[in-house]
C-alpha positions as CSV (number, residue, x, y, z in Angstrom):
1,X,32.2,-55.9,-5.1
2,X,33.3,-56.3,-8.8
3,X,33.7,-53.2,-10.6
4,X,32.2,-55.4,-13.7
5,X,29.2,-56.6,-11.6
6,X,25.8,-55.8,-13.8
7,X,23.3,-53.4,-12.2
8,X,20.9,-57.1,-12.5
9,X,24.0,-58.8,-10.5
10,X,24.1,-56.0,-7.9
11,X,20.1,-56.5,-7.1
12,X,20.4,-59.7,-6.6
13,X,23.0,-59.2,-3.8
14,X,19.9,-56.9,-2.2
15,X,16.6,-60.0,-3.0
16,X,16.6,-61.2,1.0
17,X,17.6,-57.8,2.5
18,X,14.9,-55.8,4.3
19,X,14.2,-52.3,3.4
20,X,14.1,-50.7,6.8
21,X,18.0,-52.2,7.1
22,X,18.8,-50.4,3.6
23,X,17.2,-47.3,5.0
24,X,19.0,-47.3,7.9
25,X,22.4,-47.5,6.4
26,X,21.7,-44.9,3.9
27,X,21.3,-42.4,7.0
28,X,17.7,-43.2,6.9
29,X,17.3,-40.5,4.4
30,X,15.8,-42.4,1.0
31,X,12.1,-43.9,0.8
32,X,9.1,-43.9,-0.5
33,X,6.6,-42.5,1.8
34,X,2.7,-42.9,1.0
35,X,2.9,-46.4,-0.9
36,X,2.3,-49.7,0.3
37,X,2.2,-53.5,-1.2
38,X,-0.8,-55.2,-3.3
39,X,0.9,-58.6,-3.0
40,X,1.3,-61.5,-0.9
41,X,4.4,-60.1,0.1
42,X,8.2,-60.5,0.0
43,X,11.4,-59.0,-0.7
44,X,11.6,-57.4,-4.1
45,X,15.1,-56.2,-6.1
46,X,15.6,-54.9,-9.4
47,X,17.0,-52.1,-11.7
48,X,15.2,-49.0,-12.5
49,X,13.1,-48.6,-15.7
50,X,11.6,-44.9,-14.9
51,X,8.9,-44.3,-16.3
52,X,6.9,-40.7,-15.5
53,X,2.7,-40.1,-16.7
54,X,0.7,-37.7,-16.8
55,X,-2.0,-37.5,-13.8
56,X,-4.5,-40.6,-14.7
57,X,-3.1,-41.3,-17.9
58,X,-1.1,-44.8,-18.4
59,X,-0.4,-44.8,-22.4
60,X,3.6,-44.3,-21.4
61,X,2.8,-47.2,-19.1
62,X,1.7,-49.7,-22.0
63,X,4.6,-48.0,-23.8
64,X,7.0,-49.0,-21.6
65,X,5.7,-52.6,-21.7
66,X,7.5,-53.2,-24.9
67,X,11.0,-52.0,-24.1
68,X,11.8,-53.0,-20.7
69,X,14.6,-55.4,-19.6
70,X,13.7,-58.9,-17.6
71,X,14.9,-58.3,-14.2
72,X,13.6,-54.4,-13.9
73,X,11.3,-52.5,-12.3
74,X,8.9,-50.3,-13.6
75,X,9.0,-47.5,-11.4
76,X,6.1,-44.8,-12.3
77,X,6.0,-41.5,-11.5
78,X,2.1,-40.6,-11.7
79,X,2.0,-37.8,-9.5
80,X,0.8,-39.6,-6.8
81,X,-2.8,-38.8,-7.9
82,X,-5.5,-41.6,-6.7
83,X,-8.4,-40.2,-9.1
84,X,-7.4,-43.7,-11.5
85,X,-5.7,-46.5,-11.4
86,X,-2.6,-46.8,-13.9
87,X,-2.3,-50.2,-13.6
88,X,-4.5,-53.4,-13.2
89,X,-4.5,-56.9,-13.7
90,X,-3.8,-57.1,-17.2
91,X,-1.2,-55.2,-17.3
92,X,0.6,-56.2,-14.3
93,X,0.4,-60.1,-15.8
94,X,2.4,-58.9,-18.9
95,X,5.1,-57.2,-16.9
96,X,5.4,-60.3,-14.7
97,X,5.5,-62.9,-18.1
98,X,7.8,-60.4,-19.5
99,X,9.8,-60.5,-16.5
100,X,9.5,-57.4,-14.6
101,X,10.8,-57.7,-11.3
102,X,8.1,-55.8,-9.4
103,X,6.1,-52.5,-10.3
104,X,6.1,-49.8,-8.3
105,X,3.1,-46.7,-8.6
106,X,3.4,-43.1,-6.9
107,X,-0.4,-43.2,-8.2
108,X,-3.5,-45.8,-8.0
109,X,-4.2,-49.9,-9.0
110,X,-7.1,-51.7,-9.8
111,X,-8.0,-55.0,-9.0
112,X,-6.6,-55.2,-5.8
113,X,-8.0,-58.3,-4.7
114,X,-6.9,-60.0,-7.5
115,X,-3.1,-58.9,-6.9
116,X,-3.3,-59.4,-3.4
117,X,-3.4,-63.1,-4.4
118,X,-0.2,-62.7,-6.5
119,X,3.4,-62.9,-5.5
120,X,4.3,-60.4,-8.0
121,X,5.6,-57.3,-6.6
122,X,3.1,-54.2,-7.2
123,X,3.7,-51.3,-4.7
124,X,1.2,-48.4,-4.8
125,X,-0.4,-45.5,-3.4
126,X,-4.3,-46.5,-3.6
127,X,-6.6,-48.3,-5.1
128,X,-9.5,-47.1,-6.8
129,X,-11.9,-48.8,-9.7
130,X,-12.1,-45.7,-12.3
131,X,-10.0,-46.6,-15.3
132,X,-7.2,-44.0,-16.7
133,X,-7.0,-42.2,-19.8
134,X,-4.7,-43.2,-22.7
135,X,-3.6,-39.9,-23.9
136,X,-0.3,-39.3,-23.0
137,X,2.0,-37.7,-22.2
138,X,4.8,-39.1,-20.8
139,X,8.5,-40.2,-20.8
140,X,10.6,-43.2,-19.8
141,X,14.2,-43.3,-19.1
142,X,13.7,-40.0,-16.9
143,X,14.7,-39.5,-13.2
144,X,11.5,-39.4,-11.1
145,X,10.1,-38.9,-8.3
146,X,8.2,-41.5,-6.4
147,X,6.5,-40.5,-2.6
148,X,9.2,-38.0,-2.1
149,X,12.2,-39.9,-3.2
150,X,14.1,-39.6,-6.1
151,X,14.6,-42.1,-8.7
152,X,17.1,-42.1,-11.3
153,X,16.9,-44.8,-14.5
154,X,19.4,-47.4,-13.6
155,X,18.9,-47.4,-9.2
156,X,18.7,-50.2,-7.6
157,X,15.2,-50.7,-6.2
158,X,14.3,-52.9,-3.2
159,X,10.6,-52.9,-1.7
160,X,9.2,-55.2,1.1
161,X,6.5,-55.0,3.3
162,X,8.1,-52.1,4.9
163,X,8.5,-49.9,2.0
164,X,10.6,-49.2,-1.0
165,X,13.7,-47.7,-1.6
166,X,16.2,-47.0,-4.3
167,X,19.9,-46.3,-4.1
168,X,22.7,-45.9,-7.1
169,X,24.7,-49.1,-7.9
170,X,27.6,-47.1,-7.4
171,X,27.3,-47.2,-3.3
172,X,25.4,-51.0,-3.5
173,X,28.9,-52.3,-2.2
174,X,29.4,-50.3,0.9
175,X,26.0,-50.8,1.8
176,X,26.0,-54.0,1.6
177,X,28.5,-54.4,4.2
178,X,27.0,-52.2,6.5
179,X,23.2,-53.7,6.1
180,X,25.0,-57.2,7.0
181,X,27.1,-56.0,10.0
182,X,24.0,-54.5,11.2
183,X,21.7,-57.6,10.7
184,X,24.5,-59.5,12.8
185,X,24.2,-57.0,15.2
186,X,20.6,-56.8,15.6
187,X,20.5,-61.2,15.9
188,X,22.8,-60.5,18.7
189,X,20.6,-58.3,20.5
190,X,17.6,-60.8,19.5
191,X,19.6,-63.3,20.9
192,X,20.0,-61.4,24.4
193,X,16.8,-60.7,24.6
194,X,16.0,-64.5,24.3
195,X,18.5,-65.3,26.6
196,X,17.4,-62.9,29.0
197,X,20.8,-60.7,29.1
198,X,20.1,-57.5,27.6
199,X,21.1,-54.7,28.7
200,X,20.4,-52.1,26.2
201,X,24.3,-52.2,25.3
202,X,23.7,-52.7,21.7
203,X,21.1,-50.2,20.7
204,X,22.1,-48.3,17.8
């Protein structure tokens, strides 16, 4: 990989690659644990925009609205408290017209059934109708933690149905090779198992 690839070109390498493959090659260590999708689904890649609240409290959130890059995700550190959502459908329509690649909550949403119908990314903990508070405060630009795994501004952020995980550009090369030699890897042992010849010779 190009030492001059952009942290936008290096997500894109990652837009088709499933999580649990990224995991794996990253000695299944990074992860989110506790959140799950609100879309239709899909594979989701982007670049860090951290962004960390206060419990209940999204003001840093509409904040953050105005200053993010097209191509990033929003990846919010709200404690992952459940009390109230940080996010709804308002907001997550202006980070997807402003072109936010996906949004990612360790806290609540709203409207679920409405971004259930959406292909936008929005990964979450809960969901829950009680509105936040406004008051700050907060930060952006900060490494965060999100369901037990760290999050530094500038990772690379991938999230499927799976999961989500981030990882530093500076490793996206090596693992990109190693998620692909282990996708062949697993097609071959798809392939045997089709075929009828497995034997259990391939299991990593």
């Amino acid at each position: 990989m190009q030492a001059s690839a952009s942290a936008k070109d290096i997500a894109a390498l990652f837009s088709a690659t499933p999580t649990a493959l990224i995991s794996d090659n990253l000695d299944r260590l990074p992860g989110a644990v506790g959140l799950r999708h609100f879309h239709r689904g899909g594979v989701m890649s982007g670049v860090a925009f951290t962004i960390k609240t206060a419990s209940g409290d999204n003001r840093t959130i509409h904040q953050a609205l105005d200053l993010f890059q097209p191509g990033d995700v929003l990846v919010v550190d709200g404690g992952g408290d459940t009390s109230r959502a940080l996010v709804g459908e308002i907001m997550a329509l202006i980070a997807q017209t402003r072109g936010a690649a996906g949004l990612v909550i360790d806290g609540a949403v709203r409207d679920a059934a409405i971004l259930s119908s959406s292909d936008f990314p929005v990964f979450a903990r809960a969901a829950i109708h009680r509105g936040p508070y406004k008051n700050g405060p907060g930060a952006m630009n900060v490494p965060v933690s999100i369901g037990g795994m760290v999050v530094n501004p500038g990772d690379i952020v991938v999230g499927d149905e799976d999961g989500v995980v981030a990882f530093s550009p500076s490793v996206a090369g090596d693992l990109l090779e190693a998620v692909q030699a282990q996708a062949n890897k697993e097609e071959m042992i798809l392939q045997s198992v089709r075929d009828g010849t497995y034997i259990g010779a391939y299991a990593k």
